[in-house]
C-alpha positions as a Markdown table, in Angstrom:
| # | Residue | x | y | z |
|---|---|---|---|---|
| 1 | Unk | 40.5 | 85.5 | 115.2 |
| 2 | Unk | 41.7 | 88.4 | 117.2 |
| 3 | Unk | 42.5 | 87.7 | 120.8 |
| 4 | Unk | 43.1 | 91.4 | 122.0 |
| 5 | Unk | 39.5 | 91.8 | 121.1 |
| 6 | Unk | 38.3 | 89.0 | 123.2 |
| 7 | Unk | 37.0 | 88.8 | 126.2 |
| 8 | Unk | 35.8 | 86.1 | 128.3 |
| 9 | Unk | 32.8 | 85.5 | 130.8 |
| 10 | Unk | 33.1 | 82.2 | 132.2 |
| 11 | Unk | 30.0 | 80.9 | 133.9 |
| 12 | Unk | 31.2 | 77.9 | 137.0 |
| 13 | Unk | 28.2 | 76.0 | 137.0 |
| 14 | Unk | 26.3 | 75.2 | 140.4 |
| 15 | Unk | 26.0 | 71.6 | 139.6 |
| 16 | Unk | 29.8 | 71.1 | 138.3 |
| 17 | Unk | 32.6 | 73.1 | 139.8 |
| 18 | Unk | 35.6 | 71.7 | 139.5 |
| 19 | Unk | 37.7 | 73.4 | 141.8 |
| 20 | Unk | 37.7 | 75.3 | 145.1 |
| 21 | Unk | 36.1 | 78.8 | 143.7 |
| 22 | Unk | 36.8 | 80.5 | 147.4 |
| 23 | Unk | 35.1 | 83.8 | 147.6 |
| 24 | Unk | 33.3 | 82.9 | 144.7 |
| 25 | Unk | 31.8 | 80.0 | 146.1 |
| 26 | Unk | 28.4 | 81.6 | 147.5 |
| 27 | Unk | 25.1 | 80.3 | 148.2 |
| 28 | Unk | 22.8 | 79.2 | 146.1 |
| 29 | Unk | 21.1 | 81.8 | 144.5 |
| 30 | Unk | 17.7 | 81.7 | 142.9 |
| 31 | Unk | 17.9 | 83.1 | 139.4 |
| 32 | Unk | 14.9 | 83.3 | 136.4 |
| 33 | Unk | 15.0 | 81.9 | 133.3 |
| 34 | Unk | 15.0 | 83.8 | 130.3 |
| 35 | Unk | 12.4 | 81.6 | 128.6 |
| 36 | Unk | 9.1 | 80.2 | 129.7 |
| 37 | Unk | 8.0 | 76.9 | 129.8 |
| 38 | Unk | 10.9 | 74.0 | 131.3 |
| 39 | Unk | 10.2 | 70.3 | 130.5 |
| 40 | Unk | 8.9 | 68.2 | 133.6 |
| 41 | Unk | 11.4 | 65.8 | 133.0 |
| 42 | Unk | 14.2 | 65.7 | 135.3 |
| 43 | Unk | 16.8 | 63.0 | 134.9 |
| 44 | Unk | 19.7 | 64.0 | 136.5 |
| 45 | Unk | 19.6 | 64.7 | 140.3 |
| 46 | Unk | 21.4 | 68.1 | 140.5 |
| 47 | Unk | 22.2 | 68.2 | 143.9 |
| 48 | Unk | 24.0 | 65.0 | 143.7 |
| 49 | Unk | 26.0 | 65.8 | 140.8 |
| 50 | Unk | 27.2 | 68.6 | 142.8 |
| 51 | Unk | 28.4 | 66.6 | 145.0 |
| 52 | Unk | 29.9 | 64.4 | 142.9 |
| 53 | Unk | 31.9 | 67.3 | 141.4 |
| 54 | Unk | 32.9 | 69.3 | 144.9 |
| 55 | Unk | 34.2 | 66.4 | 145.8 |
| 56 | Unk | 36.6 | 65.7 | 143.2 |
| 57 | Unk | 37.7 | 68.8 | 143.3 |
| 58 | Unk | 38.5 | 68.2 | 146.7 |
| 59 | Unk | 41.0 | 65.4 | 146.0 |
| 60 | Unk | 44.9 | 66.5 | 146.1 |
| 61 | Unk | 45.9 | 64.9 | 142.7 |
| 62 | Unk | 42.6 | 66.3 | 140.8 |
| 63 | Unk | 44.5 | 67.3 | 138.0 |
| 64 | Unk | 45.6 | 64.0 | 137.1 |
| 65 | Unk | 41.5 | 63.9 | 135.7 |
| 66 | Unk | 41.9 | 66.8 | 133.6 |
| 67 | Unk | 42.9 | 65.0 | 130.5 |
| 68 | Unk | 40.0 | 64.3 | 129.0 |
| 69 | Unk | 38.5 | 68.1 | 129.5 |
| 70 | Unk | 42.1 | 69.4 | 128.4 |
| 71 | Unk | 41.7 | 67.3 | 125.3 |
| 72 | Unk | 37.8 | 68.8 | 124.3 |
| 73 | Unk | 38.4 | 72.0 | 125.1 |
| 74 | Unk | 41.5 | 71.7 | 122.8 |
| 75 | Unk | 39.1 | 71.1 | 120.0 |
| 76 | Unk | 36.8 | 73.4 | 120.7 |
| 77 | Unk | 39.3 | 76.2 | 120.7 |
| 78 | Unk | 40.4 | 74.9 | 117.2 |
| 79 | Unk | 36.9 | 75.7 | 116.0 |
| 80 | Unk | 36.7 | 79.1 | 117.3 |
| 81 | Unk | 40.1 | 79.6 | 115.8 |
| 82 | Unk | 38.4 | 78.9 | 112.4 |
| 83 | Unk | 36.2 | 81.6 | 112.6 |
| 84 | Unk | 37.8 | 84.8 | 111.1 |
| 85 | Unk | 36.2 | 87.2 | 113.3 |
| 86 | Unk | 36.4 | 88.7 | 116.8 |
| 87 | Unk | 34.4 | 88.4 | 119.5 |
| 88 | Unk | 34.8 | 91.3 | 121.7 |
| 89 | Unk | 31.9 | 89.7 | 124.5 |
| 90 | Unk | 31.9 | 85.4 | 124.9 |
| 91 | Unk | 30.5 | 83.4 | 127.4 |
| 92 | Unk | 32.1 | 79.9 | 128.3 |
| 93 | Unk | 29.1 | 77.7 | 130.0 |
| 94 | Unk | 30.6 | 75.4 | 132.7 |
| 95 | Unk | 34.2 | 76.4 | 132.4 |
| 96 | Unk | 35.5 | 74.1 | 134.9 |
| 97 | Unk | 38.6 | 75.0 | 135.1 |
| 98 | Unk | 38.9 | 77.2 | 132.0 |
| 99 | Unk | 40.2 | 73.9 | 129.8 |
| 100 | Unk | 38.7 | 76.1 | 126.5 |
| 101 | Unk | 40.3 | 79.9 | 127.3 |
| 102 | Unk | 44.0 | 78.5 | 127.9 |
| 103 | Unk | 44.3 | 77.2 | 124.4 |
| 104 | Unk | 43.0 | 80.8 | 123.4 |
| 105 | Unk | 45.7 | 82.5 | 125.4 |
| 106 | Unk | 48.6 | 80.5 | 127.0 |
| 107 | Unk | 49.9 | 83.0 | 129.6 |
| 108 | Unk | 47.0 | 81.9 | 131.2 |
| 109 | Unk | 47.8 | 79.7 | 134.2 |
| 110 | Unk | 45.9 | 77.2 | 136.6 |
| 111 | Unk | 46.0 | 79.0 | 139.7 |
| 112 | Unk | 44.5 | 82.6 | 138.0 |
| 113 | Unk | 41.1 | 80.7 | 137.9 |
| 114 | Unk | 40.9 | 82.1 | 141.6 |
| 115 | Unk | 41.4 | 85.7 | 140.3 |
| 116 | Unk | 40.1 | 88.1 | 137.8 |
| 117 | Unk | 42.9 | 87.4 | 135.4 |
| 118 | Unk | 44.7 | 90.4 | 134.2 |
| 119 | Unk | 45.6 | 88.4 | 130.7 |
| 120 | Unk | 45.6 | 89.5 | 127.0 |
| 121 | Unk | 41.7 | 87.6 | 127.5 |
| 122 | Unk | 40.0 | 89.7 | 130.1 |
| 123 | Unk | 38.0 | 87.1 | 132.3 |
| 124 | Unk | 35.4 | 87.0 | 135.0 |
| 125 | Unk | 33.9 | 84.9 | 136.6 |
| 126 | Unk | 30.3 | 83.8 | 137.2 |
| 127 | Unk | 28.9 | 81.4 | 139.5 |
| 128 | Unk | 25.5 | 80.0 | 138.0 |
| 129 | Unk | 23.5 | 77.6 | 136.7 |
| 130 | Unk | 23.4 | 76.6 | 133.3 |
| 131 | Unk | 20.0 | 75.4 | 132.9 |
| 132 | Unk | 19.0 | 79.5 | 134.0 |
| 133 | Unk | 21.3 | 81.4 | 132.4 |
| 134 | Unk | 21.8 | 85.3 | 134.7 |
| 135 | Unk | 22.2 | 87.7 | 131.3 |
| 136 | Unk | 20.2 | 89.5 | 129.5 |
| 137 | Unk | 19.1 | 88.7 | 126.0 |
| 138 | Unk | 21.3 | 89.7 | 122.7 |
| 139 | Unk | 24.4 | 90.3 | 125.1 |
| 140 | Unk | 27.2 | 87.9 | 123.7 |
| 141 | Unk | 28.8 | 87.6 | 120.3 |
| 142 | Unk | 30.1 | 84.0 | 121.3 |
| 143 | Unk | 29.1 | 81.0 | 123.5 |
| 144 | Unk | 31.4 | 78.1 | 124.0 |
| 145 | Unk | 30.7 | 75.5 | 126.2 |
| 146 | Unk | 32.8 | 72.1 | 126.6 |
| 147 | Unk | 31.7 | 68.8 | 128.5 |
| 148 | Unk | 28.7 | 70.3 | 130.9 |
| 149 | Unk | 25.7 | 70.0 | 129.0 |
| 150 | Unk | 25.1 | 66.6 | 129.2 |
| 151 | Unk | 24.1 | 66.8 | 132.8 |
| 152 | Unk | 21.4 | 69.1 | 132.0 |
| 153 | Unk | 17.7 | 67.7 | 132.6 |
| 154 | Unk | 15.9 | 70.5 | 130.0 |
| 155 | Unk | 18.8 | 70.5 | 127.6 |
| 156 | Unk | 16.1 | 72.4 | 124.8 |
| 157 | Unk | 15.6 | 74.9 | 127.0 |
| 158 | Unk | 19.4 | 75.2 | 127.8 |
| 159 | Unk | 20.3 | 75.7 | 124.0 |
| 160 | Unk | 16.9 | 78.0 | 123.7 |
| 161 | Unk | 18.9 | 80.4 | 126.3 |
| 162 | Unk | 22.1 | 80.4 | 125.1 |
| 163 | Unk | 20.1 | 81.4 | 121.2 |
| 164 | Unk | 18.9 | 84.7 | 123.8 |
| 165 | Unk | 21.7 | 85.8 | 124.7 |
| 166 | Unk | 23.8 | 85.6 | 121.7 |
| 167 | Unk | 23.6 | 88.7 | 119.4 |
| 168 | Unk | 22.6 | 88.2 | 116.0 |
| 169 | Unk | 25.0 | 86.6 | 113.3 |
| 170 | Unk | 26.4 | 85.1 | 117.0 |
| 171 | Unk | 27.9 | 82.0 | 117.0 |
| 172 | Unk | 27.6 | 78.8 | 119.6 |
| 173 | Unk | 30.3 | 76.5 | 119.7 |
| 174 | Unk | 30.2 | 73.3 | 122.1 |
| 175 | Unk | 30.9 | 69.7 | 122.8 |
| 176 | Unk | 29.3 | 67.2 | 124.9 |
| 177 | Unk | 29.3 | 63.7 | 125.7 |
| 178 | Unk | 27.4 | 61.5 | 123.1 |
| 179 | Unk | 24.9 | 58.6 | 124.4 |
| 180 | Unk | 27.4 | 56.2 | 122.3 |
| 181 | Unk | 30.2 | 57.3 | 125.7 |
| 182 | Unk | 31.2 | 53.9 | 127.6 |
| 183 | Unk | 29.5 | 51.0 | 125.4 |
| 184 | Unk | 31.9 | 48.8 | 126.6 |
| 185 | Unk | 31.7 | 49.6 | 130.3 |
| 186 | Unk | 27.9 | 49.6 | 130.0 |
| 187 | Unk | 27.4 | 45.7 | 128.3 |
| 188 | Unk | 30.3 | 44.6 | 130.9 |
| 189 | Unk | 28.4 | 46.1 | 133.8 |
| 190 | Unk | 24.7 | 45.0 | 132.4 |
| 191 | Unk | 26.1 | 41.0 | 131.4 |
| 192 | Unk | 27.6 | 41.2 | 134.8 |
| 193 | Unk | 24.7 | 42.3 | 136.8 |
| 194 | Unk | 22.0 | 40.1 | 135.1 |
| 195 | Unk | 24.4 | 37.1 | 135.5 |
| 196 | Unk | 25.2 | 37.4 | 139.2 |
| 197 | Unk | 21.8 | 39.1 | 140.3 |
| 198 | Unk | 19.2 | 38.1 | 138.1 |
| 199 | Unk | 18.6 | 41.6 | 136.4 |
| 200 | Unk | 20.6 | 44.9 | 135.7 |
| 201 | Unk | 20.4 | 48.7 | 137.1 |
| 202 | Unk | 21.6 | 51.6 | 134.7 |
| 203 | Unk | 25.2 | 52.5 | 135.9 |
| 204 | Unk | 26.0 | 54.7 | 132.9 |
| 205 | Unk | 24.2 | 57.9 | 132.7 |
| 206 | Unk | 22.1 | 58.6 | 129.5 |
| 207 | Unk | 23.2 | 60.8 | 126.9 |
| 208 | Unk | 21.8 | 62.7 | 123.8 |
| 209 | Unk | 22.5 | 60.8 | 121.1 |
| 210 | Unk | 23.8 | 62.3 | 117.9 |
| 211 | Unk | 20.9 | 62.1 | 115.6 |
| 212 | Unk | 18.7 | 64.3 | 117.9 |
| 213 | Unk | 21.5 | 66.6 | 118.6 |
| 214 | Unk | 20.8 | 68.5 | 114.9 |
| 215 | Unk | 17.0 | 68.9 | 115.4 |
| 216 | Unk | 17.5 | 70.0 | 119.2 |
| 217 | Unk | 19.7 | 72.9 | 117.4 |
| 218 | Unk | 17.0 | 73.9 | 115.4 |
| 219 | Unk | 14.1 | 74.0 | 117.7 |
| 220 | Unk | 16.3 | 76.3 | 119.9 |
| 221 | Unk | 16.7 | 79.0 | 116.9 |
| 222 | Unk | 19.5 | 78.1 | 115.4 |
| 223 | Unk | 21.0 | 78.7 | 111.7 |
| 224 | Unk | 23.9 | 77.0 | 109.8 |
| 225 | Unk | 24.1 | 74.2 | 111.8 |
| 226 | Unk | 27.3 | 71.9 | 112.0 |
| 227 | Unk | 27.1 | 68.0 | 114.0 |
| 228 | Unk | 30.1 | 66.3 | 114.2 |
| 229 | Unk | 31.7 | 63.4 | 116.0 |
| 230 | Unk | 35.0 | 62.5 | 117.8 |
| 231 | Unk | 35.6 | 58.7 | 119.4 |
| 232 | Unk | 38.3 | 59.7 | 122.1 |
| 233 | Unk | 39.6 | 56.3 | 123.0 |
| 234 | Unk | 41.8 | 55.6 | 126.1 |
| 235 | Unk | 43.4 | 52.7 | 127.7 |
| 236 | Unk | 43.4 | 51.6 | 131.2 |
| 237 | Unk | 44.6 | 48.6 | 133.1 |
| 238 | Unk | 41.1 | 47.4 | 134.2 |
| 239 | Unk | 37.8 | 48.2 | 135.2 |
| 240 | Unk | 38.9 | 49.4 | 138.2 |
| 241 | Unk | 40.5 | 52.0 | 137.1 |
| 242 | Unk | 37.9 | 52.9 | 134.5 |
| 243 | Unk | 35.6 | 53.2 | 137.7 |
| 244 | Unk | 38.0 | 55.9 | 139.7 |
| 245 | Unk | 38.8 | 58.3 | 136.9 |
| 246 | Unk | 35.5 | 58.7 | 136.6 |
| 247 | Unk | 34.6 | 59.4 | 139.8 |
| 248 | Unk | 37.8 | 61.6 | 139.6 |
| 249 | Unk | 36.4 | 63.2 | 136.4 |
| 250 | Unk | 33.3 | 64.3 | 138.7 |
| 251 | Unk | 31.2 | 62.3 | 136.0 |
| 252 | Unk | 29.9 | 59.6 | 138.4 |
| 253 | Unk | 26.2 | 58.5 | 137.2 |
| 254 | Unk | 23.8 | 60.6 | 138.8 |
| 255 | Unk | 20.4 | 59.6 | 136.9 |
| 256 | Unk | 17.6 | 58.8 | 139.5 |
| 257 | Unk | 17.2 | 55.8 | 138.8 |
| 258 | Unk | 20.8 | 54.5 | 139.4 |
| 259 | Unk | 21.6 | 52.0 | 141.7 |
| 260 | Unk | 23.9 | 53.0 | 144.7 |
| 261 | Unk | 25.5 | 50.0 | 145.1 |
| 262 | Unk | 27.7 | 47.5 | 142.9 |
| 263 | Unk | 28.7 | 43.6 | 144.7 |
| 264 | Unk | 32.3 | 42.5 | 144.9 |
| 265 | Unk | 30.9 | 40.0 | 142.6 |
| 266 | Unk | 29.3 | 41.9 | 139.7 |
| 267 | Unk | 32.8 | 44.0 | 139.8 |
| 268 | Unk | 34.9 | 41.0 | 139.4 |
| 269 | Unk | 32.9 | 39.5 | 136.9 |
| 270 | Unk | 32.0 | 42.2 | 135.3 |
| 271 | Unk | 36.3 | 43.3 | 135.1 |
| 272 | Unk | 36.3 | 39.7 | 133.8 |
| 273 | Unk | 33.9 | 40.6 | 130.8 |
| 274 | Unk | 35.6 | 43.7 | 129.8 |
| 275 | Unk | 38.8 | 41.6 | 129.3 |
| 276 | Unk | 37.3 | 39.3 | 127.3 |
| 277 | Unk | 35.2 | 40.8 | 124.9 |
| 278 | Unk | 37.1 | 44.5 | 124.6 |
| 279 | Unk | 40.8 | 43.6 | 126.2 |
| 280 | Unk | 43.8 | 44.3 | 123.8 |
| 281 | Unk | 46.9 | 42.1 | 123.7 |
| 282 | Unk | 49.2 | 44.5 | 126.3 |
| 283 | Unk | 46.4 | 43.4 | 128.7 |
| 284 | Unk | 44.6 | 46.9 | 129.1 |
| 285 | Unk | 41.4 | 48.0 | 128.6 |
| 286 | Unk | 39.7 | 50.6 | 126.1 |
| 287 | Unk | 37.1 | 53.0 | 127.0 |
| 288 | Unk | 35.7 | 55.2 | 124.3 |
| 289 | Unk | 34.3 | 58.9 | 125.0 |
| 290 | Unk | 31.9 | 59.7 | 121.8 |
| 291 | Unk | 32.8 | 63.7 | 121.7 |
| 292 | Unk | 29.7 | 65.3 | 119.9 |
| 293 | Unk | 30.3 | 69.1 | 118.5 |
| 294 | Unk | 28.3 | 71.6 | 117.5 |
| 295 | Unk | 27.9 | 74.6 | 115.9 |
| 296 | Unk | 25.1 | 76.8 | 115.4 |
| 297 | Unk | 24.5 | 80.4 | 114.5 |
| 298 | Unk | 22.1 | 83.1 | 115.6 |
| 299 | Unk | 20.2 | 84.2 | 112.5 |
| 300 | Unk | 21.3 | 87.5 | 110.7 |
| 301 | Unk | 19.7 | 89.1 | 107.4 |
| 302 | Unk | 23.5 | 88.9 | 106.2 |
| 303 | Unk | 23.7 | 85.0 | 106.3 |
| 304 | Unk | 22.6 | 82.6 | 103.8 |
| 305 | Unk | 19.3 | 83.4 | 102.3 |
| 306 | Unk | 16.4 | 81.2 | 103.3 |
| 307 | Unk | 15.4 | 78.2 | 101.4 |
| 308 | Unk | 11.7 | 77.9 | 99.8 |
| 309 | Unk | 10.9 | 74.1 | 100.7 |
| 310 | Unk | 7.4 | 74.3 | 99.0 |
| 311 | Unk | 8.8 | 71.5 | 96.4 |
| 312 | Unk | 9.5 | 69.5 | 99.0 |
| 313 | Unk | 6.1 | 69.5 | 100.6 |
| 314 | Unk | 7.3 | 72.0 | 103.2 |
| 315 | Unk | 7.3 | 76.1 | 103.2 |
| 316 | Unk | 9.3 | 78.5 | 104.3 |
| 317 | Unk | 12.0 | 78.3 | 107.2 |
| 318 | Unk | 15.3 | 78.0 | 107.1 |
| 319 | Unk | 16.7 | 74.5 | 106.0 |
| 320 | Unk | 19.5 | 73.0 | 107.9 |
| 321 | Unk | 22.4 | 71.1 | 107.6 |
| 322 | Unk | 24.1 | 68.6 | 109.7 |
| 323 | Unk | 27.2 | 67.5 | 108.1 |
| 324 | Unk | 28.1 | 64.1 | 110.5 |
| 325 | Unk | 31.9 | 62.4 | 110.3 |
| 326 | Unk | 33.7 | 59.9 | 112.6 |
| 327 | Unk | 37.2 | 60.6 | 113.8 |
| 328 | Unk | 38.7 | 57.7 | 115.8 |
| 329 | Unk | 41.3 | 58.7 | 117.7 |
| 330 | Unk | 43.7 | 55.4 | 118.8 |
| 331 | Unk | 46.3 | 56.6 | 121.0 |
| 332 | Unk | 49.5 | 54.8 | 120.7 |
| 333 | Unk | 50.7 | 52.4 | 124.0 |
| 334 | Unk | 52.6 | 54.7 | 126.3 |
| 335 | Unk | 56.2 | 54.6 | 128.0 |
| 336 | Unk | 56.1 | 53.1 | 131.8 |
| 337 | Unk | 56.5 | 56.6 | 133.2 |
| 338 | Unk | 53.2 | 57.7 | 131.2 |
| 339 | Unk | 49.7 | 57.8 | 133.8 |
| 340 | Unk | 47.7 | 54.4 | 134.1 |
| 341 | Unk | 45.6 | 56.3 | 131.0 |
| 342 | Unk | 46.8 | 57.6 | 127.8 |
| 343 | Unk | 45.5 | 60.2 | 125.2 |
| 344 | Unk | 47.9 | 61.0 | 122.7 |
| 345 | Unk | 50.9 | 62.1 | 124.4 |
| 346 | Unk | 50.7 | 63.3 | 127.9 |
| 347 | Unk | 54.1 | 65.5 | 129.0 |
| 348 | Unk | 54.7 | 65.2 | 132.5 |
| 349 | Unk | 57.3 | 66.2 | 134.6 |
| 350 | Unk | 59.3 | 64.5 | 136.6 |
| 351 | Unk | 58.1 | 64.9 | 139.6 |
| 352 | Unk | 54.3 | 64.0 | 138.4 |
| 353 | Unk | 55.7 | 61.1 | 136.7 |
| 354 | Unk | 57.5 | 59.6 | 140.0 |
| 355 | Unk | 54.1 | 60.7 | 141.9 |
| 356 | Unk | 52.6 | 58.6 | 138.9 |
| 357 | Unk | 55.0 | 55.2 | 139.1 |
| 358 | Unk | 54.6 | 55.0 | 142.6 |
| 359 | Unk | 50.6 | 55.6 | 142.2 |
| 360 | Unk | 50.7 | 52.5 | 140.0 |
């Protein structure tokens, strides 16, 4: 891939910007959606998630949360690295804090966000909202997006967009959170819950699961499709802690139907649970983010010819292919000057890493 023929439009989205935009922080505008017809089904309460993600950006040590977002969008730049193209025109769906364009280009640095950076990766920045995507149809020759589209209510009609406004023989590359995310946190909060109160509330939001993820793809318009799966695990002391990085993370539940309030009690015995059932023998506690990623392509007359199903019972179409694998990663334990969680290896300096000690 050629980066000085890439350039980037990064769209902040309305219901997750995670950090202070300043000047580009403007009201809320009311924009059209480039396809008819929205499902009636809403989920996820916008406004609150919003909330939820201005106000982590607000805290003063909100980059101790990127990890996890630094990770994926890692991995998503890896895939657009295996494409031996260029993109001269890509859009980047709820950059956050542009965790995807710095692995493309790593003169790129945090504070530039602010600015229109003058970088080998032109960028500009676009305050929106995913679910009605601003541009104009057959504009972009790639669309990335990493860790933003599970919070979408009509995620169909989200991928049906993102098909518009990619060119033909353009290419969609993203990652979101799989409805696997948090298993352990879930059963611990739900035995907890029905144990001290009689019943349980959803405190995990619901995600797409993988097995609808390909089929999703395809109603949308996409070709050559690719599914597959990473289980990001990291360790923390407790439940606690599990808890605060989330809320850190800006991914706080935010269904409708959650519950706003969690007893001392269900906590503690639901911190209790987690131990017991998930705990590993240095006394901390996993939590596993399934990482779903996807790749779909705009159809072209210069791709793969179209398959004739008629022996199967179907006709026509185009037949699609979802190619599924599990990659556990299992981070090893981390030295006492690492953060309270641990992905791989996570360089510090030294003045984080005294900020971190006396944090913990």
């Amino acid at each position: 891939m050629d980066l000085k023929r890439l350039s980037i439009l990064i769209l902040c989205s309305l219901s997750g910007i995670s950090q202070n935009l300043g000047s580009f922080c403007t009201r809320r505008k009311r924009l059209s959606p480039s396809c008819p017809g929205r499902s009636s089904i809403n989920v996820f309460n916008r406004e609150m998630k919003k909330k939820q993600k201005n106000w982590a950006a607000s805290l003063e040590d909100a980059h101790q949360y990127d990890y996890l977002r630094d990770e994926v969008g890692r991995r998503v730049a890896d895939r657009i690295y295996d494409i031996s193209r260029s993109f001269p025109l890509s859009l980047d769906v709820g950059c956050g804090k542009s965790h995807i364009a710095e692995h493309l280009n790593k003169e790129i640095v945090h504070q530039m966000i602010l600015r229109r950076r003058l970088t080998d990766v032109p960028t500009r920045c676009v305050l929106a909202d995913e679910e009605f995507l601003p541009f104009k149809e057959k504009t972009f020759d790639l669309v990335v997006s990493s860790l933003s589209l599970h919070w979408i209510n009509d995620l169909p009609g989200a991928l049906r967009q993102i098909q518009q406004v990619l060119k033909p023989d353009g290419v969609f590359i993203g990652a979101m959170v799989g409805g696997d995310s948090l298993y352990e946190l879930r059963c611990s909060l739900q035995l907890a819950e029905t144990e001290r109160e009689g019943g349980f509330s959803p405190h995990i939001s619901p995600y797409t699961a993988v097995t609808d993820l390909g089929n999703l793809l395809g109603r949308a318009g996409f070709n050559m499709l690719t599914v597959d799966i990473d289980d990001v695990e990291i360790h923390y002391p407790g439940i606690l802690e599990v808890l605060m990085d989330l809320q850190g993370m800006g991914e706080s539940n935010c269904a409708w139907n959650r519950k706003g309030l969690l007893h001392r009690d269900t906590v503690l015995a639901a911190a209790a649970i987690y131990k017991e059932m998930y705990g590993n023998a240095d006394g901390s506690v996993p939590a596993t983010f399934e990482i779903l990623y996807m790749i779909g392509w705009k159809p072209h007359h210069s791709q793969v010819t179209s398959v004739d199903r008629s022996t199967a019972g179907a006709t026509g179409g185009f037949l699609s292919f979802e190619i599924l694998f599990k990659c556990v990663f299992r981070p090893k334990r981390p030295s006492e000057a690492q953060p309270r969680h641990h992905l791989g290896t996570c360089p510090r300096s030294a003045d984080q890493q005294q900020q971190t000690t006396e944090r913990l």
